[in-house]
VEXDREN-972313 format. One record per residue (C-alpha): x, y, z; residue number from 0. Coordinates in nm, 3 decimals. Each point is the difference from the previous one (the first is absolute). Last residue first. Example, Ala and Ser with C-alpha at 12.3 -4.5 7.8 and 13.67 -1.06 7.14 Angstrom:
1.367,-0.106,0.714,1
-0.137,-0.344,0.066,0
//
This chain:
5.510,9.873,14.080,495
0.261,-0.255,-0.032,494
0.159,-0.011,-0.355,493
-0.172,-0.258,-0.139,492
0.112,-0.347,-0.027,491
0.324,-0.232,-0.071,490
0.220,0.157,0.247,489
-0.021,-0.269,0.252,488
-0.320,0.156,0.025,487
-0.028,0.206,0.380,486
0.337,0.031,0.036,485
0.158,0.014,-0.303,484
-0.267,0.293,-0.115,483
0.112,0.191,0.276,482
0.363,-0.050,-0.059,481
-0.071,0.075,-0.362,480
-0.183,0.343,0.113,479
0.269,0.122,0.204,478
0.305,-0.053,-0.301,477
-0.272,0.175,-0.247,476
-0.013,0.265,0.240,475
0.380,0.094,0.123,474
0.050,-0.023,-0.386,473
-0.251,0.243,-0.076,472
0.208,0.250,-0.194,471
0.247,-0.279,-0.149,470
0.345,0.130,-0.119,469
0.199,-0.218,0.254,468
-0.165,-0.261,-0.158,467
0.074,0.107,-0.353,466
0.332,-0.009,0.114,465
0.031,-0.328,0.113,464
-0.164,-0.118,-0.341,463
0.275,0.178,-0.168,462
0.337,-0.128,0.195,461
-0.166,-0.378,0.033,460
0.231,-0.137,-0.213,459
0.296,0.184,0.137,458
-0.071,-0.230,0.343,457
0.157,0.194,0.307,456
-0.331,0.118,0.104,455
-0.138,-0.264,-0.028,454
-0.006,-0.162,0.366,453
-0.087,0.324,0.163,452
-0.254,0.040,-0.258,451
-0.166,-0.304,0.025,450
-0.379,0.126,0.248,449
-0.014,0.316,-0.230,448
0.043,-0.238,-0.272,447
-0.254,-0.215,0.063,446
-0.264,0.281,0.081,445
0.057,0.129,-0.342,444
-0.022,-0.348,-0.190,443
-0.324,-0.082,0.258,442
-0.167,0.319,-0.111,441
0.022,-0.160,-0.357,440
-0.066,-0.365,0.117,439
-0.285,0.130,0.190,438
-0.172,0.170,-0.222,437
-0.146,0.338,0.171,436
-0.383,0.024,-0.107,435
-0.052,0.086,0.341,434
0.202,0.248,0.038,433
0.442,0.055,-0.073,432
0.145,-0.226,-0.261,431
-0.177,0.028,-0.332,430
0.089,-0.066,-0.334,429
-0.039,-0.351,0.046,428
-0.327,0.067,0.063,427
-0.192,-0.254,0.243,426
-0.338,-0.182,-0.037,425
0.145,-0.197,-0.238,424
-0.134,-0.131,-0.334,423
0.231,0.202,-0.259,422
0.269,-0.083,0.260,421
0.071,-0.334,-0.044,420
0.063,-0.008,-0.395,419
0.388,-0.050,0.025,418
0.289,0.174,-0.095,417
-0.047,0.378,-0.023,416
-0.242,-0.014,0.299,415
0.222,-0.215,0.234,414
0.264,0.223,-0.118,413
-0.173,0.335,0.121,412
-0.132,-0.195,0.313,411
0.357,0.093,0.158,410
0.274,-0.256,-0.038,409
0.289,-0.094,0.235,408
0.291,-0.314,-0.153,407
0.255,0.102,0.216,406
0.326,0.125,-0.127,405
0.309,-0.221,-0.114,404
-0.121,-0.350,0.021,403
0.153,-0.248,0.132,402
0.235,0.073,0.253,401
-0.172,0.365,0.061,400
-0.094,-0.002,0.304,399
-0.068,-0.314,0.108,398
-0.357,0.040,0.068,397
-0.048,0.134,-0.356,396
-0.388,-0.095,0.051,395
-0.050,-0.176,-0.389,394
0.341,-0.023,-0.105,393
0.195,-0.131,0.317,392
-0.213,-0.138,0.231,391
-0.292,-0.087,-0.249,390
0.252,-0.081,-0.338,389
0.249,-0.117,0.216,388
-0.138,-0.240,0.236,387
-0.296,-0.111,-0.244,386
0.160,-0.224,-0.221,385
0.198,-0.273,0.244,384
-0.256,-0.106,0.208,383
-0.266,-0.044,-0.316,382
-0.294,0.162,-0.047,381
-0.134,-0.081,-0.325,380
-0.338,-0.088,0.116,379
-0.030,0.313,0.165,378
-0.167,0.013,0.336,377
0.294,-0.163,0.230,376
0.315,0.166,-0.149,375
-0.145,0.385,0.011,374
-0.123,-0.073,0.344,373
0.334,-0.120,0.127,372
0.121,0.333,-0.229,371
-0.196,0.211,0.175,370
0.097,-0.116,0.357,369
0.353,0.033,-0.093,368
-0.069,0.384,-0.106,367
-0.176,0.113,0.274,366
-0.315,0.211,-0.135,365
0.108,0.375,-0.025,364
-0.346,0.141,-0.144,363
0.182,0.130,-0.314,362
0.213,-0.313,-0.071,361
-0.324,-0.196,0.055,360
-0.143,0.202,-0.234,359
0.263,-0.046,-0.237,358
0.016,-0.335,0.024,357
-0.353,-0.092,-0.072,356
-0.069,0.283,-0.270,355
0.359,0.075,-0.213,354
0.171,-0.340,0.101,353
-0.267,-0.298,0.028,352
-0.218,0.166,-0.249,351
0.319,0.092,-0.228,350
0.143,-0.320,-0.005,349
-0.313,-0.231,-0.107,348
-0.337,-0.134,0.284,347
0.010,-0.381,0.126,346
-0.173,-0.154,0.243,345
-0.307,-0.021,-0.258,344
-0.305,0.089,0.177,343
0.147,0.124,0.339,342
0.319,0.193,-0.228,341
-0.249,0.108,-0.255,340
-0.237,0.175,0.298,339
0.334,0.127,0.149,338
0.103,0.202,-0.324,337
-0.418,0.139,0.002,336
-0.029,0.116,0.327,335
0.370,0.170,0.039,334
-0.071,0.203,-0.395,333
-0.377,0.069,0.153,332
0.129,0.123,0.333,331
-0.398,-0.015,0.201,330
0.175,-0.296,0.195,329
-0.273,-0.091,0.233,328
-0.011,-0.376,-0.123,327
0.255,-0.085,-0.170,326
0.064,-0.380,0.157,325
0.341,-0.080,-0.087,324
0.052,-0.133,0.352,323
0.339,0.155,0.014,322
-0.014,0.292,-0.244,321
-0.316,0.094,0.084,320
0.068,-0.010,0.403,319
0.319,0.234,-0.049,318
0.360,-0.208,0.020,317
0.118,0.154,0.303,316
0.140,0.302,0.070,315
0.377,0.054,0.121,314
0.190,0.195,-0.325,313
0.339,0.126,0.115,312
0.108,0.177,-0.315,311
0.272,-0.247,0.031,310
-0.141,-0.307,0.092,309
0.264,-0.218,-0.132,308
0.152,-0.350,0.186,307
-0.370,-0.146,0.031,306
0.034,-0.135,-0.398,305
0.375,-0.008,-0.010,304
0.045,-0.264,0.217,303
0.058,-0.276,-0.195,302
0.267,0.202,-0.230,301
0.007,0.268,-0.265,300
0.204,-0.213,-0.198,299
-0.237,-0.290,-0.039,298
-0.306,0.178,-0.033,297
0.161,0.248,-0.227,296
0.092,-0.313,-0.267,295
-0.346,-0.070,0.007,294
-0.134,0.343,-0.042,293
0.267,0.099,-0.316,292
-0.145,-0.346,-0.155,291
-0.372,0.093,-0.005,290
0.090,0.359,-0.086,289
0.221,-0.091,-0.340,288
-0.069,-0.309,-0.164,287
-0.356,-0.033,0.073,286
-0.088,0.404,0.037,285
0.246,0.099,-0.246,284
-0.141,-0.317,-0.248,283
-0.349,0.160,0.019,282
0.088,0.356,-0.092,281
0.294,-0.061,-0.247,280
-0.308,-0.248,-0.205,279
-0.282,0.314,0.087,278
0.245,0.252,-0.157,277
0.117,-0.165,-0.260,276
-0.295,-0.078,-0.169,275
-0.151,-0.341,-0.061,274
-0.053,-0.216,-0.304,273
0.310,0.078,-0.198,272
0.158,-0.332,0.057,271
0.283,0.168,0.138,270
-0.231,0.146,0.263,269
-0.179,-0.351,0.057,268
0.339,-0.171,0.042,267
0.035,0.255,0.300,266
-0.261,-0.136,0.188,265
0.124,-0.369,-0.034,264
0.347,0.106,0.103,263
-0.148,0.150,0.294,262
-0.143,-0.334,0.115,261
0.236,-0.204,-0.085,260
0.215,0.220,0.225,259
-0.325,0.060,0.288,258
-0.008,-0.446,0.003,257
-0.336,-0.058,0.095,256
-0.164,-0.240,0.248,255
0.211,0.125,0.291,254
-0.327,0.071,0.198,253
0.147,0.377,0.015,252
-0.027,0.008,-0.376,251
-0.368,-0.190,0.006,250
-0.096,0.287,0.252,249
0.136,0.296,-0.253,248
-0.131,-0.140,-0.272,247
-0.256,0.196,0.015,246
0.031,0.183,-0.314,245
-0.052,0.387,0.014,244
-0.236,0.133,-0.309,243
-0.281,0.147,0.255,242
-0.070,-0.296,0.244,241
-0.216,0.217,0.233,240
-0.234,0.162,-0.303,239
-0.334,0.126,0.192,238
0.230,0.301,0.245,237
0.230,0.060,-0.292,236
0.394,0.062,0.010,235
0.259,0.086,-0.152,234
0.400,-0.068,0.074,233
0.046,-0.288,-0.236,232
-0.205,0.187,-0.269,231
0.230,0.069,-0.270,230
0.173,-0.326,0.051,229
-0.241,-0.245,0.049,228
-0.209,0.082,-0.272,227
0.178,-0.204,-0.286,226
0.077,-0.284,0.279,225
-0.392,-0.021,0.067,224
-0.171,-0.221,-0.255,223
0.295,-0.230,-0.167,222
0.258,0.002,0.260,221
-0.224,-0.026,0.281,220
-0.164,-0.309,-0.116,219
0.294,-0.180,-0.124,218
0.137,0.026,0.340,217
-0.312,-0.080,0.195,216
-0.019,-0.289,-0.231,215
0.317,-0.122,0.080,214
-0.027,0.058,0.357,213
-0.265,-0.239,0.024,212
0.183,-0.292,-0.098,211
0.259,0.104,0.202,210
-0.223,-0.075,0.307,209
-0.136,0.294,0.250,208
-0.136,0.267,-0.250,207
-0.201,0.293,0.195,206
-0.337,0.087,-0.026,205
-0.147,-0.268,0.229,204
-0.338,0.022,0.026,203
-0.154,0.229,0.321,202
0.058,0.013,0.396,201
-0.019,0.354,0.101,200
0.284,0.169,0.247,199
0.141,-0.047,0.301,198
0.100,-0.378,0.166,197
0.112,-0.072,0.317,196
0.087,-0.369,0.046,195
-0.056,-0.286,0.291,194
-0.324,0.180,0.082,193
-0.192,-0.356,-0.036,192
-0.208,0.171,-0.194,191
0.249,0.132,-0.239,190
0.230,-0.316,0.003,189
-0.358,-0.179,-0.138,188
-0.050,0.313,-0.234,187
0.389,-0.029,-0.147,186
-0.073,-0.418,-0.056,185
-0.331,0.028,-0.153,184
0.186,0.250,-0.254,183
0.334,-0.196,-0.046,182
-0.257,-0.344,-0.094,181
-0.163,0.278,-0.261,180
0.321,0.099,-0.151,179
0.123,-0.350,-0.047,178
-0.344,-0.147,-0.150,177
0.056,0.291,-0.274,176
0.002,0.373,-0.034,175
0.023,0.116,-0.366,174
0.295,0.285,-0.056,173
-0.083,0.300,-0.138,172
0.048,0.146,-0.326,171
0.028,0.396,-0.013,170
-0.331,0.148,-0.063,169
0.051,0.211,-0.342,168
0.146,0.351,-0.003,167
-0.265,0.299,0.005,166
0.224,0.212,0.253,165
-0.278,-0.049,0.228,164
-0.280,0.338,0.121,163
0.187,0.265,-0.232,162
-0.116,0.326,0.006,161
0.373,0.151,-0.068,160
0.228,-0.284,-0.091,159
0.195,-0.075,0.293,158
0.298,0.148,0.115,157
0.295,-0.026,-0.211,156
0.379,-0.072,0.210,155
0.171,-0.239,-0.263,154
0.175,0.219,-0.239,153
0.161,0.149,0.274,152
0.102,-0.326,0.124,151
0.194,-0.081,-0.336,150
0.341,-0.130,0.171,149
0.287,-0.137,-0.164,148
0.026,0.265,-0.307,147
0.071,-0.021,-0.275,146
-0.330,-0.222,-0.181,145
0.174,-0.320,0.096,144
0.243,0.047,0.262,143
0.424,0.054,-0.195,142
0.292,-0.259,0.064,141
-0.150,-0.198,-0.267,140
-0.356,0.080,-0.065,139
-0.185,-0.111,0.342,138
-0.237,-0.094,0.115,137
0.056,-0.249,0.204,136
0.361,-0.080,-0.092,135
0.019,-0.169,0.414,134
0.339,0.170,0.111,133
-0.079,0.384,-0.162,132
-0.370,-0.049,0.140,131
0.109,-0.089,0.306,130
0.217,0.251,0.023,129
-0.291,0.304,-0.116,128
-0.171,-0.161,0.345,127
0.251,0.034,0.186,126
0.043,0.330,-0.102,125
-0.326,0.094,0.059,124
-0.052,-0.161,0.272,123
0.306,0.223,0.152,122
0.249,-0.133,0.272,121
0.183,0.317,0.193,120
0.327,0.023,-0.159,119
0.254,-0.166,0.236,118
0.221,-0.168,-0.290,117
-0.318,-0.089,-0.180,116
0.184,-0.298,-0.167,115
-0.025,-0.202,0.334,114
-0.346,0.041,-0.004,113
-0.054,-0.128,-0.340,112
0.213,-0.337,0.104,111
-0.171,-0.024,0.325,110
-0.352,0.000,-0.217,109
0.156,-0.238,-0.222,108
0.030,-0.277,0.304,107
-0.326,0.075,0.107,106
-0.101,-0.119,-0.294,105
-0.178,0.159,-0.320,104
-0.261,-0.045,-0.229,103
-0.239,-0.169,0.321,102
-0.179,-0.351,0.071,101
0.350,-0.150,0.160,100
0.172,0.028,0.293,99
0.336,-0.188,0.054,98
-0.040,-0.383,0.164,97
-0.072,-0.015,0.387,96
0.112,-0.319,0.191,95
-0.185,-0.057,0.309,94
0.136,0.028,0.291,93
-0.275,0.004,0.241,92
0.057,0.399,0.130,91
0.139,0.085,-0.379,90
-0.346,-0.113,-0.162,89
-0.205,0.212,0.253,88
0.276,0.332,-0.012,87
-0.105,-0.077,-0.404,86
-0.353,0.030,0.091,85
0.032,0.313,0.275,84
0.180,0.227,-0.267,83
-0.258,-0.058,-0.259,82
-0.004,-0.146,-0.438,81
0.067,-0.369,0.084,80
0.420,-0.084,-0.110,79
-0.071,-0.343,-0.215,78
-0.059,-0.264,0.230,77
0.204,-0.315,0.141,76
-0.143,-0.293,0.223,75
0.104,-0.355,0.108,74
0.107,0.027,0.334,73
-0.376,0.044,0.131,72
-0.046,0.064,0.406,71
-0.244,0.305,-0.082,70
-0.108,0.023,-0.331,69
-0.355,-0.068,-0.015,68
-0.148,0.095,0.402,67
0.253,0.258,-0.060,66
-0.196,0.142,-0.255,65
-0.299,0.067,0.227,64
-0.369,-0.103,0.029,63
0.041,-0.226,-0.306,62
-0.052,-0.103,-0.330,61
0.209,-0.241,-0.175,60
0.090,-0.045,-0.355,59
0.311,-0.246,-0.038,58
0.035,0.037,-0.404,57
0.133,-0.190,-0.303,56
-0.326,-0.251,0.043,55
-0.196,0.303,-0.131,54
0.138,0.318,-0.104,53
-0.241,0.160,-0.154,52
-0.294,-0.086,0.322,51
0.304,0.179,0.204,50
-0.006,0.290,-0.192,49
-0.370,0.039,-0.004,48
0.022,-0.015,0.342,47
0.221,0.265,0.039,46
-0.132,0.268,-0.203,45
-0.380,-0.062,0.169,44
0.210,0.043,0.311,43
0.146,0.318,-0.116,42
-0.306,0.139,-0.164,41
-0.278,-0.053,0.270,40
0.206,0.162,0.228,39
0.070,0.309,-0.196,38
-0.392,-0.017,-0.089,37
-0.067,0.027,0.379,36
0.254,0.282,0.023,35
0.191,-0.042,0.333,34
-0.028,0.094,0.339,33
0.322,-0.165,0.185,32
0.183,-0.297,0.112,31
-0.290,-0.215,-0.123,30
0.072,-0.068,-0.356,29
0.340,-0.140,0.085,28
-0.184,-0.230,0.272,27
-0.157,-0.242,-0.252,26
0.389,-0.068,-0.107,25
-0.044,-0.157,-0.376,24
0.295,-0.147,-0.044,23
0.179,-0.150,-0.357,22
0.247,-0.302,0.029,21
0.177,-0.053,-0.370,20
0.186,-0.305,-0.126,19
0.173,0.110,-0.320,18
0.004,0.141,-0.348,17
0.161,0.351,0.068,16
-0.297,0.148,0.086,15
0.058,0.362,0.122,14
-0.104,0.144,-0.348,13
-0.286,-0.216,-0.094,12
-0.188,0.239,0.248,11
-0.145,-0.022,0.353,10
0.264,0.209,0.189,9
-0.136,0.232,0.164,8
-0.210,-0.254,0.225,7
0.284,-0.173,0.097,6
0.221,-0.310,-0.158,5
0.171,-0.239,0.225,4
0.198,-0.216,-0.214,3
0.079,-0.319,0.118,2
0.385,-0.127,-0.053,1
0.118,-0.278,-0.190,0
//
């Protein structure tokens, strides 16, 4: 009988078919890059804990490479690993791959979808309504629950006005054990030995790592923060960095968690009568929809679609904050606070990594396959096939339009609407010329003066283009963010 070599994504019940099992932990897979000390932390406290489940049924070895494991072995197979370079790795030794697993659709029903599009440019959204139509998830016969398949208006509230937390209870964490503490003598003794780069605070695991766990987590979102989730996915407050989201996004990744099951649970809660529509069609769009629609566009965009697209021809590099996550200098309260929760936490929702981090990185022209190595290494959900499109693609629109259909550029106006940043900011988001200029709303201007040439063909971008060319001070504002770039990374005051 065959071996099977499971990875680190792949840590659930779900890719355990009853057999022999060999699990690696690399050492050198957490050096090939800067990476999120809790990131770290989580995958090998993941695998270990797997391996202590499995007991006699596993071969657990830890190594300096996974070819010091598998290399010369005849006796292998694995389920398809989740990255371009793994499976090339299985293919180069031969070993046999089984179909992927751990999402609500295959790669095999992604061709079949595509091959219904008869050269219609693919849609999330209509993937997404497809999946819904093929899984029953809510759904009323051939009809969506409620009428309509997607309530995302309903779902776009900023915070309550004067709030500090949303008031929700502390989500349940997970209790760090013998395991945890063994992976946190082991990350400070690779530290000091320089054998790793690590960013970010150490703290207590937040994240589940066993199935055990995840149940909990599961219960726990569902009865404290579903009900909010919805309404307030987009929000958010400087003291409140959970919200109502559910982080399970690392235990997902981890392969602990099966997204259908998971779905269906979410929806049972709707039918129940204990959960509104909008926050159930919220959550399972985001598991069943989005998380899918990026999978199946790593695959078909390719293993070299991530340097392949610089179209707005972004060259910077990663700014210091970003990289070291040290804020320091950065007077931008809505930049200083997002990257403070990504050093304390490694983790920060959708609309702080796309509407503050991504956008100003969008607006300052930082290369887009450098962001999204940065992206992958501080977040502990980073994965090599999730960020591609949604930084290259979404986030930076890099490929010009393949993913998304306009870029994703903000002024401070929706910074302000959304989030409570601003009320404690030096800057005015009203503001974009002087000293009180905030940068992200100069920056919008000054970024599309710098895009235009590449826009101008974009219908989407029709009105803001025009307000541009409507701009009195335009020649000003675009002066004084070059100025400020130069002496602050853009992140301080206009220089004087």
């Amino acid at each position: 009988m065959p071996v099977r070599w499971i990875f680190a994504e792949q840590l659930g019940s779900q890719f355990d078919d009853g057999g022999r099992m060999l699990l690696v932990e690399a050492r050198a897979a957490f050096g090939r890059r800067p990476m999120h000390r809790q990131k770290a932390h989580l995958y090998l406290s993941a695998i270990r804990h797997r391996a202590a489940e499995l007991g006699d049924r596993v071969e657990f070895r830890q190594v300096e490479r996974f070819g010091d494991a598998v290399d010369g072995r005849d006796d292998l197979e694995a389920v398809a690993p989740v990255s371009w370079a793994a499976r090339a790795a299985l293919r180069r030794r031969g070993i046999r791959m089984l179909p992927s697993r751990g999402f609500v659709t295959s790669e095999a029903d992604f061709a079949e979808w595509m091959a219904g599009r008869e050269g219609r440019r693919p849609r999330m959204e209509d993937f997404y309504r497809w999946t819904r139509e093929r899984t029953g998830i809510l759904m009323r016969g051939p009809e969506p629950e409620g009428g309509r398949f997607n309530l995302d208006r309903e779902n776009r509230q900023p915070p309550p006005r004067g709030a500090v937390t949303l008031g929700l209870p502390e989500p349940w964490w997970p209790e760090e054990d013998e395991i945890d503490r063994e992976v946190r003598r082991d990350l400070d003794r690779w530290q000091a030995d320089g054998r790793v780069q690590l960013i970010g605070d150490d703290g207590p695991r937040r994240f589940a790592v066993t199935e055990e766990e995840v149940e909990h987590a599961i219960a726990d979102f569902i009865e404290t923060r579903l009900g909010d989730f919805g309404p307030y996915e987009d929000a958010v407050l400087t003291h409140d960095w959970v919200m109502a989201h559910s982080l399970l996004s690392v235990p997902l990744n981890l392969g602990l968690i099966d997204p259908l099951a998971l779905a269906e649970r979410v929806a049972a809660e709707h039918a129940a009568g204990r959960a509104p529509l909008q926050s159930v069609e919220g959550f399972v769009r985001q598991v069943i929809g989005w998380r899918d629609w990026m999978w199946h566009l790593y695959w078909h965009l390719g293993p070299g679609y991530r340097r392949a697209h610089n179209r707005l021809e972004a060259t910077r590099p990663v700014p210091r904050p970003f990289a070291t996550l040290d804020t320091a200098g950065v007077d931008a309260a809505c930049i200083r606070h997002t990257l403070d929760d990504v050093r304390a936490h490694g983790w920060a929702h959708h609309i702080q990594r796309l509407m503050v981090l991504g956008n100003w990185a969008l607006q300052r022209a930082v290369d887009p396959a450098e962001l999204t190595d940065w992206f992958a290494g501080a977040f502990v959900d980073g994965t090599p096939w999730v960020m591609p499109a949604n930084v290259v693609g979404m986030s930076q629109h890099a490929d010009g339009g393949l993913v998304a259909t306009k870029p994703y550029a903000a002024g401070g106006a929706y910074v302000s609407k959304m989030t409570d940043y601003c009320g404690g900011c030096r800057f005015d988001p009203k503001v974009r010329l002087g000293p009180d200029a905030c940068p992200v709303t100069a920056g919008y201007w000054a970024f599309l003066d710098r895009a235009e040439p590449h826009l101008r063909g974009n219908h989407r971008m029709a009105q803001p283009l025009a307000g541009l060319r409507r701009l009195s001070d335009r020649e000003a504002v675009v002066a004084q963010e070059r100025a400020r770039d130069l002496d602050s990374e853009g992140f301080g005051p206009v220089p004087g």
